[in-house]
N, C-alpha and C positions, 0 to 999 in steps of 0.2 A: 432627386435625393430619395433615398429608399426606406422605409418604414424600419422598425425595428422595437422589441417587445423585450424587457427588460423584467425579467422577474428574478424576487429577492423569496430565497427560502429561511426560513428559520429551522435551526437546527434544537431542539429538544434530547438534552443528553440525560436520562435517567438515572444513571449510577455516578454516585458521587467519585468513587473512584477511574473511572472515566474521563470525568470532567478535569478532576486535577491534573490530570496528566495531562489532558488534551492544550487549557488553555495555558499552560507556561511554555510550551511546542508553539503555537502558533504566534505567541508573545516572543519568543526568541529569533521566529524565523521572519517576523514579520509580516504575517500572513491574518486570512482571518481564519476561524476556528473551523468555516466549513472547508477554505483552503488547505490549512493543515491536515485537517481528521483526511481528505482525497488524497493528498501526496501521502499518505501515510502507510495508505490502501494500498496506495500504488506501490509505494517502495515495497511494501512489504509482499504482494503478488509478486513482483520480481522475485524477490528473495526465493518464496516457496516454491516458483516454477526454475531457477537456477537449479536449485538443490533437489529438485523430482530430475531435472535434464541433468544432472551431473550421476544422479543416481541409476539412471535407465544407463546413460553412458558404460557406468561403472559395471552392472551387469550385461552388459555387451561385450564389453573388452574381456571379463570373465569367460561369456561363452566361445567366446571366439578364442582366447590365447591359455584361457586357464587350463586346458589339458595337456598343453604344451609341458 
């Protein structure tokens, strides 16, 4: 059987605003609060790198057909 090291972070949220928002998100999705705030991260890098790739796209398609 193989060893294994379990460690628990505490998360310290400063702004109250923040905080409200964070723990009804993690309360709804049934997560804890450091799971929610990482999915949140995550979705949300998705989001901004779609919309950088949809935008390089868009100026591609430009240079390449917009003089047409």
């Amino acid at each position: 059987m193989g060893w294994f090291i379990l460690l628990a972070v505490t998360i310290k949220i400063n702004d109250e605003t923040t905080e409200r928002l964070a723990r009804p998100v993690a309360r709804e999705a049934g997560e804890s609060l450091t799971e929610a705030i990482q999915k949140s991260f995550e979705e949300r890098l998705q989001r901004l790198t779609a919309k950088r790739n949809a935008s390089m796209l868009a100026g591609q398609v430009q240079r390449d057909f917009g003089s047409r």
